[in-house]
ZALUM-223334 format. One record per residue (C-alpha): residue number from 1; residue in one letter; x, y, z. Coordinates in steps of 0.1 Angstrom, whole numbers, always signed. Layout:
// ZALUM-223334
NODE     i   aa      xx      yy      zz
NODE   NUM    a       X       Y       Z
...
//
This chain:
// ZALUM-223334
NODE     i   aa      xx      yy      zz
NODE     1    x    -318   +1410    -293
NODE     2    x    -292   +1381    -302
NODE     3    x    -261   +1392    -318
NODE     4    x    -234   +1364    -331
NODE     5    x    -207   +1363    -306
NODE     6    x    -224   +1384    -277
NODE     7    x    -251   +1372    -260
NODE     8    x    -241   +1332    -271
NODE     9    x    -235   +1304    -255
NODE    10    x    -203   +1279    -258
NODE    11    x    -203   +1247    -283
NODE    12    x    -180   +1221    -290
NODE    13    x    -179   +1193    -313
NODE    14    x    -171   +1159    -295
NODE    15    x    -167   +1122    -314
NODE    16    x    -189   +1138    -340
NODE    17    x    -217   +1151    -318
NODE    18    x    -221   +1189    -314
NODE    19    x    -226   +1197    -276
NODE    20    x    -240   +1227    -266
NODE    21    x    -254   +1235    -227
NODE    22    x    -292   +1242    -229
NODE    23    x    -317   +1243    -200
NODE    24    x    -350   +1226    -190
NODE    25    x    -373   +1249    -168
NODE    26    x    -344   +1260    -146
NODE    27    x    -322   +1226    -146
NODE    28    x    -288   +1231    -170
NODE    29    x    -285   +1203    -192
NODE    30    x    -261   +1194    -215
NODE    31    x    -277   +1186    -249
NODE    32    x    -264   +1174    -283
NODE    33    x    -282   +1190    -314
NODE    34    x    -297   +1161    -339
NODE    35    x    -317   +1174    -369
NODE    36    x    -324   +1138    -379
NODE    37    x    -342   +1136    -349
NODE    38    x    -380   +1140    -354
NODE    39    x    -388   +1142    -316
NODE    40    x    -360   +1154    -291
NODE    41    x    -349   +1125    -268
NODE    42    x    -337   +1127    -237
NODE    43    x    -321   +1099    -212
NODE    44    x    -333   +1084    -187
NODE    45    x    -319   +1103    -155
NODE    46    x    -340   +1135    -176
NODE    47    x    -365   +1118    -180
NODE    48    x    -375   +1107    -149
NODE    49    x    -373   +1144    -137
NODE    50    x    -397   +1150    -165
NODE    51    x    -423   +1120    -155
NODE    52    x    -425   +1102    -182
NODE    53    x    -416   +1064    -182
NODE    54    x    -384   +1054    -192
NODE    55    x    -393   +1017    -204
NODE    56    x    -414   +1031    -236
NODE    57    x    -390   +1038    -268
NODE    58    x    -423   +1056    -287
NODE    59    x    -424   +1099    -284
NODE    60    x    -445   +1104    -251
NODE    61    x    -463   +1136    -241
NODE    62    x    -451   +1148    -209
NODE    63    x    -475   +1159    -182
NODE    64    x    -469   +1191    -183
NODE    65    x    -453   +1217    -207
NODE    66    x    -418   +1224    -201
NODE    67    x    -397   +1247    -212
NODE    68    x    -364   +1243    -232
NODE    69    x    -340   +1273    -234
NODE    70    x    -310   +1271    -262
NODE    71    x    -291   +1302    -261
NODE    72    x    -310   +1333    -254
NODE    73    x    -343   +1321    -262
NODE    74    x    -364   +1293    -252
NODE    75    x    -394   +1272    -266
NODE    76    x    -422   +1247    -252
NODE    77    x    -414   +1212    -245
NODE    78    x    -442   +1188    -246
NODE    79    x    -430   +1153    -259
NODE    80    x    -402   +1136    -261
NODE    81    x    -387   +1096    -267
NODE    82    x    -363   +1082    -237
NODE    83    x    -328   +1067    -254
NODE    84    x    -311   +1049    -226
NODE    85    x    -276   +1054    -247
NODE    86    x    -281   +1089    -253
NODE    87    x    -248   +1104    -249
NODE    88    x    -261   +1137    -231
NODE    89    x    -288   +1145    -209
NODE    90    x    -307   +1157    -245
NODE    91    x    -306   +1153    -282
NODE    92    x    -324   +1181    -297
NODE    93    x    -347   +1173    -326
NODE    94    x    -366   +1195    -357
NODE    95    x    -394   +1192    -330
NODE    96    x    -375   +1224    -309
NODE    97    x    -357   +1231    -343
NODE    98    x    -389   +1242    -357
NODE    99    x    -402   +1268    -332
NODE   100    x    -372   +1291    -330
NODE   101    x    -344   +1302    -353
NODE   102    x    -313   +1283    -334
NODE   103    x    -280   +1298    -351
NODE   104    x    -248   +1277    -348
NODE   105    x    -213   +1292    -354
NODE   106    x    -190   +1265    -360
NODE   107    x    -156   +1291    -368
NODE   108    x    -164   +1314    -330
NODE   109    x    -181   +1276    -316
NODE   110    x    -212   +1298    -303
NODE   111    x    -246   +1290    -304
NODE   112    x    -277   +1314    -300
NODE   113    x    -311   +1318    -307
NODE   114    x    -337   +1344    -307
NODE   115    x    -378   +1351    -319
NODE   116    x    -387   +1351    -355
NODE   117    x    -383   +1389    -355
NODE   118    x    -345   +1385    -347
NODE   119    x    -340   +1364    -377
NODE   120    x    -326   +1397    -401
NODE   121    x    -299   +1404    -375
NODE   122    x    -289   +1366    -369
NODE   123    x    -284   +1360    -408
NODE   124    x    -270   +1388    -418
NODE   125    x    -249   +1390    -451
NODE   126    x    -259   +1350    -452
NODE   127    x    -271   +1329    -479
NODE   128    x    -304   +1310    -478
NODE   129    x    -304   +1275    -492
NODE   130    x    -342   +1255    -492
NODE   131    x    -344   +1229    -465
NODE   132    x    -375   +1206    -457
NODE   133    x    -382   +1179    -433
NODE   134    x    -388   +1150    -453
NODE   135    x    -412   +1121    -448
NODE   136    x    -383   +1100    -435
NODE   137    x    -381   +1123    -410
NODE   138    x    -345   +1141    -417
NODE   139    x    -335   +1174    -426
NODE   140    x    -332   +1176    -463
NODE   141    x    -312   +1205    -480
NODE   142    x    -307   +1215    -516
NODE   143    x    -276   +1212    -528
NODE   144    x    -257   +1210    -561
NODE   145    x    -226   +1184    -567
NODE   146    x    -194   +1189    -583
NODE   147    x    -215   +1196    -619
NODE   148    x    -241   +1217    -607
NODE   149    x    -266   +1190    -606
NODE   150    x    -290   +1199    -580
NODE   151    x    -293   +1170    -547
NODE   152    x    -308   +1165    -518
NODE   153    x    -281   +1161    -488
NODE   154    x    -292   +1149    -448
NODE   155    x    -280   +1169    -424
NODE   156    x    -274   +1140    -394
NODE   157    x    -262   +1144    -359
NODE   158    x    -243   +1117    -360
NODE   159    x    -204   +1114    -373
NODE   160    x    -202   +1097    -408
NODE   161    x    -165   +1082    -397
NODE   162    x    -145   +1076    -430
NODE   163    x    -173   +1072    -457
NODE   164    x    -156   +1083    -490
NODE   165    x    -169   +1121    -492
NODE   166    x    -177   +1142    -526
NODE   167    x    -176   +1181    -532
NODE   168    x    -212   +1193    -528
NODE   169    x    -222   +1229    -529
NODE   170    x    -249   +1243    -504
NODE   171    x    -258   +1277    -521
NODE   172    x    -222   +1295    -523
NODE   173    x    -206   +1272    -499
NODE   174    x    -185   +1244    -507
NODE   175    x    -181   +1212    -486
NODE   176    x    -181   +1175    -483
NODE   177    x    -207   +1152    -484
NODE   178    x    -207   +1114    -480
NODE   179    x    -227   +1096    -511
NODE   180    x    -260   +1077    -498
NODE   181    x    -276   +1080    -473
NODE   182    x    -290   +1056    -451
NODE   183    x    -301   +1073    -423
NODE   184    x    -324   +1093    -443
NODE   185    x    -331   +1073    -475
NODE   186    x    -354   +1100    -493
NODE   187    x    -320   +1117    -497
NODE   188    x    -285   +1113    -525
NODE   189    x    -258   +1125    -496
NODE   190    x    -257   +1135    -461
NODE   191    x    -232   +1157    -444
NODE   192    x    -223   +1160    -402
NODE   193    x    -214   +1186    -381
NODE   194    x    -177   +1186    -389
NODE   195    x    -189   +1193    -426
NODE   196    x    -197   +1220    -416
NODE   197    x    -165   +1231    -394
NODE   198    x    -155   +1265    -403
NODE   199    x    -193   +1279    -413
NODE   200    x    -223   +1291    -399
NODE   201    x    -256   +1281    -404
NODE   202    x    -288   +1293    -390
NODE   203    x    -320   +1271    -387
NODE   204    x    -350   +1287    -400
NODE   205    x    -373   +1258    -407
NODE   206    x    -408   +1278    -404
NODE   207    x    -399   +1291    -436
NODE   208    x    -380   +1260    -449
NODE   209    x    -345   +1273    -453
NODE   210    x    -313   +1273    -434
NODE   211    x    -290   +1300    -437
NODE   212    x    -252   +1297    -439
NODE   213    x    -219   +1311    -443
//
């Protein structure tokens, strides 16, 4: 069973991206983690490992299931869309997001995951805060702003640079958002991975809810 800061693997946050080491079958890869990403992409030396051409830009079904391990637990890959700039070997998408609960410690810079059933131990004394994928395609979470009027904020996994940022609230912990979105229209703000430097948040999108600290 996965237990924060044991059986986890290393992260670090670079130019914005979060980079974490996964694995594809039995090949290490070094993936970035994108929850604005409907379908995980991959670049091209990946993909031509996993046979699919890398002169299409639309999500392709590989030709045979793989599997993707983040952590201590792994999933089934089965499409994906080539990004010739990608900067890793991976981006991973809600696609993978979806079928196991991923947990991301961005204070001890761990990341592990687990089966459905480890989801009490991983979110221990955490709070759980609604989140959807949204018909644009992003990761939408509820939030309140500075007057407790409730929002809908992007999580992207891509740096927001030095957009103006506003105090947001995501259950009973406070951050900073950037106003708009563009990325993901459908929602008022959107936040990055050094948003959320300092918390934790656990990914428990079968239910519709992140968890964090």
């Amino acid at each position: 069973m996965p237990v924060w800061g044991t059986v986890s693997g290393k992260i670090a946050l670079h130019a914005g991206l979060l980079i974490a080491t996964g694995r594809i079958d039995l090949d290490t890869v070094r993936m970035t983690l994108d929850p604005s990403l409907p379908v995980s992409a991959v670049d091209v030396p990946v993909a031509r490992k996993l046979g699919v051409s890398v002169d299409v830009r639309t999500p392709q079904d590989l030709p045979r299931d793989r599997e993707i391990g983040l952590g201590t637990h792994a999933a089934r890959l089965r499409r994906v869309v080539v990004d010739p700039a990608l900067a890793s070997g991976m981006a991973v998408g809600t696609d993978i997001l979806r079928l196991m609960p991923v947990a991301i410690d961005l204070r001890g810079w761990r990341m592990t995951s687990g089966s459905w059933r480890d989801l009490p131990v991983l979110t221990a004394r955490m709070h759980p805060v609604h989140a959807t994928v949204t018909d644009d395609h992003c990761l939408a979470i509820d939030a309140t702003d500075a007057n407790g009027q409730p929002l809908r904020v992007a999580l992207v996994g891509k740096p927001l640079g030095t957009s103006p940022r506003v105090a947001i609230r995501l259950g009973d912990v406070a951050m900073a958002a950037t106003t708009g979105s563009p990325t993901c229209p459908s929602s008022q703000a959107q936040i990055d991975w050094s948003s959320l430097t300092g918390h934790r948040i656990v990914f428990d999108l079968k239910d519709e809810r992140v968890w964090i600290d």
